[in-house]
C-alpha positions as a Python dict, from the first residue, in 0.01 Angstrom:
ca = {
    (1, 'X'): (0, 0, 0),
    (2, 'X'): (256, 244, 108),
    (3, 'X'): (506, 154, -183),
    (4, 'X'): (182, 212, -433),
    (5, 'X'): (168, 585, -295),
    (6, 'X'): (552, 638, -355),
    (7, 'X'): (621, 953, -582),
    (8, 'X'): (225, 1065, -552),
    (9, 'X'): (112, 1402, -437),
    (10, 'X'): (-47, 1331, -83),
    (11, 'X'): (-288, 1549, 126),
    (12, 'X'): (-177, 1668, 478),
    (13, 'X'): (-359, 1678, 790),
    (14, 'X'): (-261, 1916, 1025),
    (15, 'X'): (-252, 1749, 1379),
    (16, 'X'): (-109, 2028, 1606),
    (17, 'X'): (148, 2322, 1509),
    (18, 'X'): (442, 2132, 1298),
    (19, 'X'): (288, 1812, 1322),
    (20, 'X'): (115, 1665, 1043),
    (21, 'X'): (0, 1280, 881),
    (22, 'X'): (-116, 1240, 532),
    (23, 'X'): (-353, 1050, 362),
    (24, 'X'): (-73, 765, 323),
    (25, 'X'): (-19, 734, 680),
    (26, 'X'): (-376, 659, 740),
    (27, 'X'): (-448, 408, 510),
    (28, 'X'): (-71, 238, 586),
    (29, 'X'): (-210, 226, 972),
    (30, 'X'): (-547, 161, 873),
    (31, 'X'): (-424, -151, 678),
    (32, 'X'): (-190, -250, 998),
    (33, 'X'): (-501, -257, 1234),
    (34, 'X'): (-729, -477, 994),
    (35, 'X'): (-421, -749, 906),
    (36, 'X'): (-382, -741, 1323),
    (37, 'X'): (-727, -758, 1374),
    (38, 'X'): (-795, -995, 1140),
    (39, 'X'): (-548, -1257, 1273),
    (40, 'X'): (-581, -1167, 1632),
    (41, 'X'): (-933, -1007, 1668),
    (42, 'X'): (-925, -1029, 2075),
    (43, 'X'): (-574, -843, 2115),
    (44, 'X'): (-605, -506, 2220),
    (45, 'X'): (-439, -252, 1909),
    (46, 'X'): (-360, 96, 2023),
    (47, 'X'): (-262, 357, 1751),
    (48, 'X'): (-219, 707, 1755),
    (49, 'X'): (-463, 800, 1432),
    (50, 'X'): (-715, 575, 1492),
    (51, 'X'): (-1048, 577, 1719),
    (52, 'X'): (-1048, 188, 1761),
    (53, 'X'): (-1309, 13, 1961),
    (54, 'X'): (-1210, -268, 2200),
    (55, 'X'): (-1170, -618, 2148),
    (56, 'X'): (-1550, -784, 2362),
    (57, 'X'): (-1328, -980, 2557),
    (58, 'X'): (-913, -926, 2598),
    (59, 'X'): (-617, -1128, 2554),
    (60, 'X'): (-324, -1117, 2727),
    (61, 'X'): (-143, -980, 2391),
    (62, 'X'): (-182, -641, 2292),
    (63, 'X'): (-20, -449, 1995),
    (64, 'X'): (131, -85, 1965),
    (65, 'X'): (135, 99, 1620),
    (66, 'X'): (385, 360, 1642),
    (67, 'X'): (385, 659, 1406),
    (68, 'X'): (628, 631, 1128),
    (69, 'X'): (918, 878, 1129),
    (70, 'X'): (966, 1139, 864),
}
């Protein structure tokens, strides 16, 4: 997904002063969270873009999606 966005003009969204994500940073994490929740739908999956709901019941594993660096 990311690799398919190489080269390509990308909007910004302004986060706070100086900080910004684009449109390739959701989708990249938005694809993350659905290949994690798809193999491991009771792990709890924090990220910083996302509004993610909670697993019904918990495991004991949990994931972290950090934001990529620029």
């Amino acid at each position: 997904m990311v690799r398919g966005r190489y080269g390509a003009p990308l909007a910004r969204f302004e986060k706070s002063a100086g900080d910004f994500a684009t449109a390739a940073d959701l989708e990249a994490e938005k694809t993350i969270v659905e290949v994690i929740r798809g193999a491991r739908p009771a792990d709890a999956v924090a990220a910083r873009r996302a509004a993610l709901p909670e697993p019904a019941e918990r495991s004991a594993g949990g994931w972290s999606i950090p934001c990529a660096a620029r």
